[in-house]
N, C-alpha and C positions, 0 to 999 in steps of 0.2 A: 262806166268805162267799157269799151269796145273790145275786145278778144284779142282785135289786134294788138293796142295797147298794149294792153295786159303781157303779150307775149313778148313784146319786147321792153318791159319792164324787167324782166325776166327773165333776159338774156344773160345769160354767164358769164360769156366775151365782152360785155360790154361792160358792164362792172367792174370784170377785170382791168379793162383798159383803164378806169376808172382808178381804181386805187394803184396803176402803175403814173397815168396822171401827176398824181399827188405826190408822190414820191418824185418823178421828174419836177415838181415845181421846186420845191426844197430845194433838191439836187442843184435846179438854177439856180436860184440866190446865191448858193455857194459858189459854183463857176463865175458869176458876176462878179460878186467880191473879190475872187483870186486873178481876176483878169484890173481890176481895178489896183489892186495893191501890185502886180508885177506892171501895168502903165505907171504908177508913179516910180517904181522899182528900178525900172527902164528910164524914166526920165533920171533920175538923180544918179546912175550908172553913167548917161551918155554925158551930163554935166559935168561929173568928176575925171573921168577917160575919155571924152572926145569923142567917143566913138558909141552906137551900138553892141549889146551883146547879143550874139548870133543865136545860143544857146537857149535866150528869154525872146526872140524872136520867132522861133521854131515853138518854143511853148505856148506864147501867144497866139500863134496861130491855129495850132491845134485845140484850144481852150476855146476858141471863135468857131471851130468847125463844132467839136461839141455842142457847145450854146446853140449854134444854126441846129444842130439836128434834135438836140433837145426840143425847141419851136416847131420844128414840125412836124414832129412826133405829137406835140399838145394840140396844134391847131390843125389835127388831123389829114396832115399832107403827108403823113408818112405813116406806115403802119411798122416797119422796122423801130424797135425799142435802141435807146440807144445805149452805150456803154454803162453797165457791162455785162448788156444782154448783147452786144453787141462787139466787134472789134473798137479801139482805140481809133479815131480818127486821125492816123495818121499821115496821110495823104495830103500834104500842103503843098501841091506844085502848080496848083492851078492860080496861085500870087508870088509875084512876086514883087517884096517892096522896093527894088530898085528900080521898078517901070513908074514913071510918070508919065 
């Protein structure tokens, strides 16, 4: 093995990033699942009352913004770790579900 190698073998940073990683993957599953059980939560909501809740809309969407930065944080387009080495993402104005 080459020197070079070796030395990034061996790098700190990248380890590190490594078992933060792991920890974001877990992290996702769970975000998954909580966006899964508040979509059927949401459906059976809007069936009973007609309508939308605004409240599980707003979370939805933040829960989507996480996941997105979870993704690329993993697949290295992001070096920012995300929540909660991070702020909360909650910044959802760039959707809105009334546009079609």
């Amino acid at each position: 093995m080459n020197d070079e190698v070796k030395q990034r073998l061996q790098n700190t940073e990248t380890w590190t990033r490594v078992l933060f990683m792991l920890l974001f993957i877990f992290v996702q599953g769970g975000v998954k699942f909580l966006i899964t059980l508040l979509a059927v939560f949401q459906t059976v909501s809007t069936l009973l009352a007609g309508q939308t809740n605004t409240q599980l809309l707003k979370l939805g969407r933040q829960l989507a913004m996480y996941d997105y930065q979870i993704s690329l944080f993993l697949t290295f387009n992001s070096e920012r770790r995300p929540f909660p080495f991070s702020a909360w993402p909650a910044d959802t104005s760039g959707y809105n579900p009334s546009d079609n």
